[in-house]
C-alpha positions in Angstrom: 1.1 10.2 -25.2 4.1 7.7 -25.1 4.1 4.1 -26.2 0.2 3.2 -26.7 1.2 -0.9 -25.9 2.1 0.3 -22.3 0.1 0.8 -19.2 1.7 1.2 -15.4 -0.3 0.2 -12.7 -0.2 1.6 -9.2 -1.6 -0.8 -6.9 -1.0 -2.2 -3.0 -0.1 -5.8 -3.0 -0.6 -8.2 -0.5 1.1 -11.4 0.2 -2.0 -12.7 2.3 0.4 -14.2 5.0 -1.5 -11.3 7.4 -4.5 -13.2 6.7 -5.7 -11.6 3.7 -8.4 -12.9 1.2 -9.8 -11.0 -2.0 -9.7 -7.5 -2.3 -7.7 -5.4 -4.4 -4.7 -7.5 -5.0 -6.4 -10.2 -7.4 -8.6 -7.4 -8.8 -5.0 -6.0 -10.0 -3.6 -9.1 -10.8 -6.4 -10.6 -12.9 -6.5 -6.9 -15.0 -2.7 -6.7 -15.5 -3.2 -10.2 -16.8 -5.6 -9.9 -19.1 -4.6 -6.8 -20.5 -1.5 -8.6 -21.0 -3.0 -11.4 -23.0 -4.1 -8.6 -25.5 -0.4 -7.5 -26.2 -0.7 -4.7 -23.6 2.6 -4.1 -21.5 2.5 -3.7 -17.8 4.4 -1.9 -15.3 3.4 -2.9 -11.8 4.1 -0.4 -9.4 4.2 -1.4 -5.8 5.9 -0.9 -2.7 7.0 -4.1 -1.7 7.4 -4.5 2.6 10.5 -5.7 4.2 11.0 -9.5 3.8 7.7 -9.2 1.5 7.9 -12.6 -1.2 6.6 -11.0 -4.9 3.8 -12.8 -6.2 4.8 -15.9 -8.7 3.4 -16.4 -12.2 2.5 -12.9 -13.2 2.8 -13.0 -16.6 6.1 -12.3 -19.1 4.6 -9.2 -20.1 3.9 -7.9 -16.2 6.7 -6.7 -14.5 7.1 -6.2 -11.3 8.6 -2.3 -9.8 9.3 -2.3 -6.3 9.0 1.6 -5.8 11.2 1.7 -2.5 9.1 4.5 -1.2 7.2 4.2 2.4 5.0 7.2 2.6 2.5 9.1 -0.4 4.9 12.0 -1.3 8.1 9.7 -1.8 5.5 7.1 -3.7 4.4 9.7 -5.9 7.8 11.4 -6.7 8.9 7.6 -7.2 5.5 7.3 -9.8 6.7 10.4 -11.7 9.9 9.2 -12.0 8.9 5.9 -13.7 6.5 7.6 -15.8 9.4 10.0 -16.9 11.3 7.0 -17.8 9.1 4.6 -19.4 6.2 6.9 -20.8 3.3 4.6 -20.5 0.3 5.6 -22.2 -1.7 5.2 -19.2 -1.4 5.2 -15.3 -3.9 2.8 -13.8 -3.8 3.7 -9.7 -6.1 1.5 -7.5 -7.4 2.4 -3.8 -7.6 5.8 -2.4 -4.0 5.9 -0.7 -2.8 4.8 -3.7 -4.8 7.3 -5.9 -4.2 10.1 -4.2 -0.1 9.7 -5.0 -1.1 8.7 -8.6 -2.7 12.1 -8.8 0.2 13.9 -7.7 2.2 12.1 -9.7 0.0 13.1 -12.6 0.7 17.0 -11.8 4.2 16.3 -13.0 3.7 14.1 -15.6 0.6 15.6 -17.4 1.2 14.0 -20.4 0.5 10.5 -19.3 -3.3 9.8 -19.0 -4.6 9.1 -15.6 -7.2 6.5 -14.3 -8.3 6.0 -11.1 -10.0 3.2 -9.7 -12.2 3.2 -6.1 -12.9 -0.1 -4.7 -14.5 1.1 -1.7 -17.4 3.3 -0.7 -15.4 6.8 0.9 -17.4 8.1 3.0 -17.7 5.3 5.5 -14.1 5.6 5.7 -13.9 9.2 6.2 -17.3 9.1 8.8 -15.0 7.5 10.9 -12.1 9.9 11.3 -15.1 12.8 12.3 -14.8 16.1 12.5 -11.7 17.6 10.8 -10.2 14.3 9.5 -13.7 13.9 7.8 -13.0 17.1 6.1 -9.4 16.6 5.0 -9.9 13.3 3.4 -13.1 14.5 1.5 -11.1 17.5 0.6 -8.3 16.0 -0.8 -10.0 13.2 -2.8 -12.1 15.8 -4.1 -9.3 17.8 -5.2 -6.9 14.7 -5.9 -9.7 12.9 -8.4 -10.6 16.0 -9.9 -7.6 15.7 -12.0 -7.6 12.3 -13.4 -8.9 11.7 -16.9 -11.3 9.2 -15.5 -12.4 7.4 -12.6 -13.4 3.9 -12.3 -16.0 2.9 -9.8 -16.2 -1.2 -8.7 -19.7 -0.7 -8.2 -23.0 1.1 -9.2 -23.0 2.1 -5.4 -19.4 2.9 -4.6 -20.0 5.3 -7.6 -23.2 7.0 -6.3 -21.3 7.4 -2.8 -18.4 9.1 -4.1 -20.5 11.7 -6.4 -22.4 12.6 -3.3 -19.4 12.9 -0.9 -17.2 15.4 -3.9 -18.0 17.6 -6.9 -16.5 15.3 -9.5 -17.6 15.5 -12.8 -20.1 12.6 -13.4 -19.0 12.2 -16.6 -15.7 11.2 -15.7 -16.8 8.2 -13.7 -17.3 4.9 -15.3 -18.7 1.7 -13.1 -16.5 -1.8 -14.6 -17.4 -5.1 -12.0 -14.5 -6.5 -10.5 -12.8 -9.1 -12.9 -13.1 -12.4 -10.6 -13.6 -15.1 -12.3 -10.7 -17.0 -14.6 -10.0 -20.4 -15.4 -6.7 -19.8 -12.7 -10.0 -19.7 -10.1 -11.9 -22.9 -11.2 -9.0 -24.6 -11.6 -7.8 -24.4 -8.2 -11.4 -24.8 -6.9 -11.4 -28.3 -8.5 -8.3 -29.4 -6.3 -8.6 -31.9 -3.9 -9.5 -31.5 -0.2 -8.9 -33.5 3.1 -11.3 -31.7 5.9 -13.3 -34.3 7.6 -16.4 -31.5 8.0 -16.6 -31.3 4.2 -16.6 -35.0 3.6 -19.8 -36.8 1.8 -22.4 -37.2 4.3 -21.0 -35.1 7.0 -23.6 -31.9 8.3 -23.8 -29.1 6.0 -21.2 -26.4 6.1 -21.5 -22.6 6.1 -18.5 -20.9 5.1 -17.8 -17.4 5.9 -14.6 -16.1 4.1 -12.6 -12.7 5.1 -10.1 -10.8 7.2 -11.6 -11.2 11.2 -12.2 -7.1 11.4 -15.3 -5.6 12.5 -16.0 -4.3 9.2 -17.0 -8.0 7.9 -19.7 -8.4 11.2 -18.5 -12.0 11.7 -20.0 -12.3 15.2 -23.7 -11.5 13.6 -22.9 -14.7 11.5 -21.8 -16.7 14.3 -25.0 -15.9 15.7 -27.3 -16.7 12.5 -25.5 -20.1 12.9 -26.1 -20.4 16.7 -30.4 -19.9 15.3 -29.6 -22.5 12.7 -27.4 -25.1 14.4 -30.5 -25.1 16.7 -32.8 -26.0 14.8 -30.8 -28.8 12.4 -26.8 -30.2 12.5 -24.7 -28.2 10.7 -21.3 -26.6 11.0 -19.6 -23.1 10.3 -16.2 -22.1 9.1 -14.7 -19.0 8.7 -11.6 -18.8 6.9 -9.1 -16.1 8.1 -6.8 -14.1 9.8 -7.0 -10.4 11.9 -7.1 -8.5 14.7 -11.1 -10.0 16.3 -10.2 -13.6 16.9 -9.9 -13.5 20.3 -13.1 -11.8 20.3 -15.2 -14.4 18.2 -13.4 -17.3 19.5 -14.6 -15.7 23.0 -18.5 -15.7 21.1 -18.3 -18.8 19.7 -17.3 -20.5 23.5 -19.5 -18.3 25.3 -22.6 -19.3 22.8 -21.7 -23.4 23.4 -20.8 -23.1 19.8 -16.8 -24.8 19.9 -17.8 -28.3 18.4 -19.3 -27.0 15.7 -17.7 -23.4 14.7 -13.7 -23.3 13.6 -11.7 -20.6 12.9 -8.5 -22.6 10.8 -7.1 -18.7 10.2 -5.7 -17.4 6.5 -5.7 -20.5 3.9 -4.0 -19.9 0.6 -6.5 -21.5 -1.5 -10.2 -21.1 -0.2 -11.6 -22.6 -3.4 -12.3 -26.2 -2.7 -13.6 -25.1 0.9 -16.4 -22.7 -1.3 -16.5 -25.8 -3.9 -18.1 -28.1 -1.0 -20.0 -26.1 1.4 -23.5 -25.7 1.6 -23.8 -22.1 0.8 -21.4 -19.3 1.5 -22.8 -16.4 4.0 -21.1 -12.7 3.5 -22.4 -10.9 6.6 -20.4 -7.3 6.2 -21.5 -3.9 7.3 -20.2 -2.6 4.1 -18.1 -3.7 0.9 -16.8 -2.0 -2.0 -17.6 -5.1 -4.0 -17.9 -8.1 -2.6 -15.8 -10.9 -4.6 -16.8 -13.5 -2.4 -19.9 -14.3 -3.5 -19.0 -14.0 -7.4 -16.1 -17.1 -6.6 -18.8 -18.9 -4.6 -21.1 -18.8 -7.4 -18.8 -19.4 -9.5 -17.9 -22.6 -8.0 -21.5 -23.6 -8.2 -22.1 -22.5 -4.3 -25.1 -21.0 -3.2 -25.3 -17.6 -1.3 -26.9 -15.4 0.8 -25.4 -12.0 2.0 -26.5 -8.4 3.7 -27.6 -6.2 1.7 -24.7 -3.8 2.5 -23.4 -1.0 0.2 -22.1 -1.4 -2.2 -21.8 -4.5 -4.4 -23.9 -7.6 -3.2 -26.9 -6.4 -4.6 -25.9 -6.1 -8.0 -23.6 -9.2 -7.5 -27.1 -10.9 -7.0 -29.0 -9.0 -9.0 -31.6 -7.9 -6.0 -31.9 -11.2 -4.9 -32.2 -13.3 -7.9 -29.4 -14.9 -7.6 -29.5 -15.4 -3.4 -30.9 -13.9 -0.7 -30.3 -10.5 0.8 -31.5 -9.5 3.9 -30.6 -6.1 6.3 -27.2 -5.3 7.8 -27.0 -6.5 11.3 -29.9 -8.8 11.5 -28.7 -12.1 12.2 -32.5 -13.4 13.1 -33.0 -12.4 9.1 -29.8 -13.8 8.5 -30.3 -17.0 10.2 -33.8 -17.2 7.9 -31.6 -16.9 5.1 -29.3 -19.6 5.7 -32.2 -21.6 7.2 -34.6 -21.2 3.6 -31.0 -21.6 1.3 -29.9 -24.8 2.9 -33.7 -26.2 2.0 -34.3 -24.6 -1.2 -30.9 -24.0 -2.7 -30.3 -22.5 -5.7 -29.1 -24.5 -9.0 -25.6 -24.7 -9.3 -25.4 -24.8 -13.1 -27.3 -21.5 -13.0 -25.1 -19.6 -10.3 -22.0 -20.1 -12.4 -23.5 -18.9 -15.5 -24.5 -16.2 -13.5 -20.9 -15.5 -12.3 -19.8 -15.0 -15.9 -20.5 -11.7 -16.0 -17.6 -11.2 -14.1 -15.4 -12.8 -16.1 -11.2 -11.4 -16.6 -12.7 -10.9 -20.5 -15.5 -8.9 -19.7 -13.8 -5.8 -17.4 -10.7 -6.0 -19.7 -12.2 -5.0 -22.5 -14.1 -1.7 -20.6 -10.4 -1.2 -19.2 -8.7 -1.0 -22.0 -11.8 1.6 -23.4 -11.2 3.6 -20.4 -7.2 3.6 -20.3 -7.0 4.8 -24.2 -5.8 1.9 -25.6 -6.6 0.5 -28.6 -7.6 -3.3 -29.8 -5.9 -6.0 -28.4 -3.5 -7.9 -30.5 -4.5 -11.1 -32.1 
């Protein structure tokens, strides 16, 4: 089964110079450290863009493999290659482009166990393509997964979509919560910040965090906030880059909403911005997970969010923990913020509520799922 201290993960990485924020890249990271920090070795496989900068301060026991390949059959060849040469105990693959090479790879390298890991719901994904493309991508995850040794699932509900849209085993799927928070996270919340809308005494800020794509519904917030600002000062930021900016900046003019809305594009550490708003507001269609909200709370910050497959519910524990209200309903949403910026939630108890996520807490479900033994001392 190869050398039992050595895991290879097969993961996108992204700089976040296109804007990004969250997703799967400090899901991976996070993992590949902790496991680390139990005396696990880590091969990082990635495919690295042109001109692309590799993350810093990965840990001496991650390294980094730039795969060279550009497309899923040269990734996967390039995969069984690695595995051939450095027989890991364990191939860790995260995302469905990514596991779908990972379980080619795994054809050719059989004796290597194979993981995969889903971080988003499938079938709204494949929906989209219709018709034929609907059918080829269920078809091949279905196949694809059917051959991994196990299948790891972000969320209760990514879990429940993906055994409805294949006929994978359910025994082979395990649900482990992203691993979000980390000391790295509150440390960085706690540095300073110079934004005059986020100094004492200025209006309260809602905060909005994510790529500017339809999928995250940001003109439905900018709405909520027009019903708010209306009825009491406040102020909304969204922090982030993509391809709908001209569209909501078009919104946010069009509803009188420029003195009080700003759009300051990608920043590389969002922390202190969740530290000192109000309340953050996630108003998505859908999420695989939703690691937003478990930094906010983290940080102390209150929350509300849509109740959109698949994680915010369970991040908030069906409300507990902040409000929920239905996808696309920015009069509800607008309550939301409304009743959180009165009433909100104790800040003391939101972080202890974010431990559950914790780096510790997935790691040690990880390493139950990859094979490996106890960590080192």
């Amino acid at each position: 089964m190869g050398e039992p201290s050595r895991v290879a993960i097969l993961s996108p990485l992204y700089s976040g110079g296109a804007g990004a924020h969250g997703g799967i890249t400090p899901v991976v990271t996070n993992l590949a450290a902790g496991l680390a920090a139990g005396g696990t070795e880590i091969d990082l496989l990635v495919r690295l863009p042109p001109g692309f900068a590799a993350p810093g301060g990965l840990p001496p026991r991650v390294r980094l493999y730039d795969l060279g390949a550009r497309h899923r059959l040269g990734t996967a060849l390039a995969v069984a290659r690695h595995l051939r040469a450095r027989t890991p105990a364990a191939l860790l693959a995260a995302g469905h482009r990514y596991n779908l090479a990972a379980a080619w790879a795994g054809r050719l390298t059989p004796a290597v166990r194979l993981v995969l890991s889903v971080h988003n719901a499938i079938s709204p994904e494949a929906s989209a393509r219709g018709g034929f493309k609907q059918w080829q991508r269920l078809r091949a995850v279905d196949h694809g997964y059917r051959r991994a040794d196990a299948i790891v699932c972000v969320s209760r509900g990514v879990a429940d979509d993906l055994l409805a849209s294949t006929r994978i085993d359910p025994a082979r799927v395990r649900v482990i919560h992203n691993p979000i928070v980390t000391p790295e996270l509150l440390r960085r919340g706690a540095e300073p910040l110079d934004h005059p809308w986020l100094a004492p005494g200025a209006p309260p800020v809602i905060l909005g965090v994510g790529r500017l794509a339809p999928q995250k519904a940001f003109h439905h917030l900018i709405a909520a906030f027009a019903a708010v600002r209306a009825a009491r000062p406040c102020r909304l930021l969204i922090l982030g880059e993509g391809g709908q900016r001209d569209a909501l900046e078009g919104r946010i003019r069009a509803l009188g909403l420029a003195s009080d809305v700003a759009l300051p594009g990608f920043v590389p550490n969002p922390y202190p911005y969740m530290r000192a708003a109000a309340l953050l507001a996630l108003s998505s269609d859908f999420e695989g997970f939703g690691n937003v909200l478990v930094e906010a709370m983290a940080l102390g910050t209150p929350v509300v969010s849509t109740d959109c497959p698949s994680g915010p519910a369970e991040i908030l524990d069906r409300g507990r923990y902040g409000r929920l209200v239905p996808v696309g309903d920015a009069a509800a949403l607008a309550q939301a913020i409304g009743e959180t910026l009165d009433a909100p939630r104790d800040r003391a108890g939101l972080a202890e509520a974010a431990a559950r996520f914790a780096v510790s807490a997935a790691v040690a479900r990880y390493r139950s799922v990859l094979g490996l033994g106890p960590p080192c001392a």
